[in-house]
C-alpha positions as CSV (number, residue, x, y, z in Angstrom):
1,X,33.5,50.7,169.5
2,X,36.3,49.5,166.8
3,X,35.5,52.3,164.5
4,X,35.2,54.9,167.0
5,X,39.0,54.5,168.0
6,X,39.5,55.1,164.4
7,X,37.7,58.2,163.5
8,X,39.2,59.6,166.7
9,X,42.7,58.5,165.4
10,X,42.3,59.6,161.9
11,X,40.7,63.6,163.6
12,X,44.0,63.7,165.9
13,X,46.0,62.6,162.8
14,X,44.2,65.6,160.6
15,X,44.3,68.0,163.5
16,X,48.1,67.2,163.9
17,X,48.6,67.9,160.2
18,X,46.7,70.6,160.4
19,X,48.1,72.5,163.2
20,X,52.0,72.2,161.6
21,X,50.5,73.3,158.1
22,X,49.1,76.4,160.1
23,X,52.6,76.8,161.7
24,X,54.6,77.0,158.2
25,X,52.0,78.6,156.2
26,X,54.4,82.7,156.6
27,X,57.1,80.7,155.8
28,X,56.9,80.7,152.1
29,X,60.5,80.4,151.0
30,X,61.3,78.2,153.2
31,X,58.4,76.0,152.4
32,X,59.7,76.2,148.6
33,X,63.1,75.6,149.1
34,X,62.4,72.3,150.8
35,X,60.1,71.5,148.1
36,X,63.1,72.2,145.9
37,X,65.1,70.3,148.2
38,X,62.9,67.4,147.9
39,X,63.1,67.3,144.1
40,X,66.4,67.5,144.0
41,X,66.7,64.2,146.2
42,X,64.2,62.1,144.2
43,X,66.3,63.0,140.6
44,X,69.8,61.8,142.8
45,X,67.5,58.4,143.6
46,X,66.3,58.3,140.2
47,X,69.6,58.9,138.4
48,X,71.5,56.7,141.0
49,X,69.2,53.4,140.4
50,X,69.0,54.4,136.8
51,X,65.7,53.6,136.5
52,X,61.8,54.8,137.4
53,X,62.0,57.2,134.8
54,X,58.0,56.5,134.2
55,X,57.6,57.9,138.3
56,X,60.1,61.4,137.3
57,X,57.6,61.6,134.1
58,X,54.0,61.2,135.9
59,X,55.5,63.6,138.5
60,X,56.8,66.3,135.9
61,X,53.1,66.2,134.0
62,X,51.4,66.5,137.4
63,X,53.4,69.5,138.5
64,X,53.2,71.3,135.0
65,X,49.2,71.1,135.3
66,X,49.4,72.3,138.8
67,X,51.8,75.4,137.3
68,X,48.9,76.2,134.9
69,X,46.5,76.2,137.4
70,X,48.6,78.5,139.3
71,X,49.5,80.8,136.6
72,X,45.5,80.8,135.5
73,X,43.2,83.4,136.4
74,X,40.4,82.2,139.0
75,X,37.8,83.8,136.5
76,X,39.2,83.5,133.0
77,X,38.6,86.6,130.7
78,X,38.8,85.0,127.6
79,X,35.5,85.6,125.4
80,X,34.9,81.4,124.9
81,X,34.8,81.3,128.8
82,X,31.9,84.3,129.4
83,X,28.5,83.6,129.5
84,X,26.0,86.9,129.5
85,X,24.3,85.4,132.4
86,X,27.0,85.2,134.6
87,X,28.1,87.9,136.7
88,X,31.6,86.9,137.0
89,X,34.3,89.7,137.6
90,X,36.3,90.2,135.2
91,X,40.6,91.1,134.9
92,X,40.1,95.0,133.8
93,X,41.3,95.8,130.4
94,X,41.4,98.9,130.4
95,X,42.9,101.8,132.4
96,X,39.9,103.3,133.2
97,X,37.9,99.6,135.1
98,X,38.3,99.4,138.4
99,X,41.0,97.8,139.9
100,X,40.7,93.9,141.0
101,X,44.0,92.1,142.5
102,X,44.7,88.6,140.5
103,X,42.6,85.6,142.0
104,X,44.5,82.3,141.0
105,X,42.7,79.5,140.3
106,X,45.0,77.5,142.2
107,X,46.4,79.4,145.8
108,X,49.7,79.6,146.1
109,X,50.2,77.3,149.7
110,X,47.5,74.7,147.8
111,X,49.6,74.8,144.8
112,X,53.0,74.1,147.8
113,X,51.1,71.4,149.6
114,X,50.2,69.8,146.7
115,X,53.6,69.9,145.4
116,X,54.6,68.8,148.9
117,X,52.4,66.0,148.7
118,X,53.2,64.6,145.1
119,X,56.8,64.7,146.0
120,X,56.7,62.5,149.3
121,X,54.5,60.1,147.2
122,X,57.1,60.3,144.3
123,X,59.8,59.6,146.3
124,X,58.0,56.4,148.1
125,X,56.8,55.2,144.8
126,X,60.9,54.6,144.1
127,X,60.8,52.3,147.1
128,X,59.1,49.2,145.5
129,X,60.6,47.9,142.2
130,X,57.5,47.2,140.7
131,X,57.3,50.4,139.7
132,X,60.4,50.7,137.7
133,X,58.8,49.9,134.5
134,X,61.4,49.7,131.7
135,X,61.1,53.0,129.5
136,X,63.2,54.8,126.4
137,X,63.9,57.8,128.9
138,X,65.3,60.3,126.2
139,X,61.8,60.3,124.3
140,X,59.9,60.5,127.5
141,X,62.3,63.8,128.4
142,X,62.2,65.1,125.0
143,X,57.6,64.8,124.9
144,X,58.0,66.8,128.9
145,X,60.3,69.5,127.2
146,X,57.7,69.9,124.0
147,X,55.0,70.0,126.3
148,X,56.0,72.2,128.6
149,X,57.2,74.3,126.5
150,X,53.4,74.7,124.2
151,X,51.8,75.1,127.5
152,X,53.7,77.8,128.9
153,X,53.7,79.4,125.0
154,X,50.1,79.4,125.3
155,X,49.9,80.9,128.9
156,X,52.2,83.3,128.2
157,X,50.0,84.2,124.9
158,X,47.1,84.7,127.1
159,X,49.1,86.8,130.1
160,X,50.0,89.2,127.2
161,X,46.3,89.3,125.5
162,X,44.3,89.8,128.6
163,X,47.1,92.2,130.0
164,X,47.9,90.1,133.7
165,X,50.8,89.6,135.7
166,X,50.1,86.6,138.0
167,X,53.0,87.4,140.3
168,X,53.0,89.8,142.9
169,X,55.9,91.6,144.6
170,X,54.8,92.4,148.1
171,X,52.6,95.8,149.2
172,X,53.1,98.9,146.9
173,X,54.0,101.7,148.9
174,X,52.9,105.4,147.7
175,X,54.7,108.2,149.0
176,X,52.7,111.3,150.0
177,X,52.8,114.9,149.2
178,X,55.6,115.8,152.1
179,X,57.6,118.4,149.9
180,X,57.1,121.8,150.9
181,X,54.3,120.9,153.3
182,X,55.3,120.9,156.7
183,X,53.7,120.4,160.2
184,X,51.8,123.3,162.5
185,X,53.9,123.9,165.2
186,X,52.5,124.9,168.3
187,X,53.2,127.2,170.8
188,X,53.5,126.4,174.6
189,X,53.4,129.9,175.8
């Protein structure tokens, strides 16, 4: 009977998540400039205790994969990927394929609620001193710069090679052939 009142709790607990995640999924800056707003609290925290430097380091790694996974291709075109029994679609490469809009590998809202989520846990990770474990930051800043900057070399390499944009810049609108063309007008006699 115990574990029923649970189960319930937990479903009203998910459904209530769920139905505020539904409410603020159009609102994509907004959802980003909390984000934003959120990292820039946890690096005051961190810099103002001077310390959990390892917590600022785990989260910067995390986020960088989650980047690549967002900047990546759902179906990746590169040759070591394909297999000649697989019918996956391909990014066209040249002008004359047919046109296929850029499927990430990791949605844009997944790739904010994760953020979201890795953030709030950041931040409460800061609460218990246990988790300040002593660290050399500078080298720990200096290995994040290095490695973010390889990573996004290499994606960048591959954008260029396979000829993708992974960003999109709302609807393009084409304009019709209303020069010199103008409407039948009808008369009421």
């Amino acid at each position: 009977m115990d574990s029923n009142k649970n189960v319930s709790s937990f479903n009203r607990l998910e459904t209530f998540i769920q139905y505020y995640l539904d409410r603020i999924t159009p609102f994509t800056i907004y959802r980003w400039l909390f984000n934003l707003f959120l990292l820039i609290i946890l690096f005051f925290r961190i810099i103002y205790l001077q310390g959990f430097y390892i917590i600022a380091y785990g989260l910067g790694i995390f986020l960088l994969n989650q980047l690549i996974l967002f900047l990546t291709p759902k179906f990746d075109p590169s040759p070591s990927n394909i297999d000649e029994d697989d019918n996956i679609p391909n990014l066209p490469t040249k002008s004359t394929d047919e046109f296929r809009p850029f499927m990430r590998r990791l949605p844009e809202f997944k790739f904010w609620y994760i953020t979201f989520k890795a953030l709030i846990i950041s931040f409460i990770l800061t609460l218990f001193p246990i988790m300040d474990i002593p660290v050399f930051w500078p080298i720990l800043l200096i290995y994040f710069i290095i490695l973010f900057l390889l990573s996004m070399r290499q994606r960048i390499i591959h954008m260029i090679h396979y000829k993708y944009v992974p960003f999109t810049y709302g609807k393009i609108r084409y304009e019709g052939k209303n020069i010199g063309q103008q409407g039948i007008k009808f008369s009421t006699n």
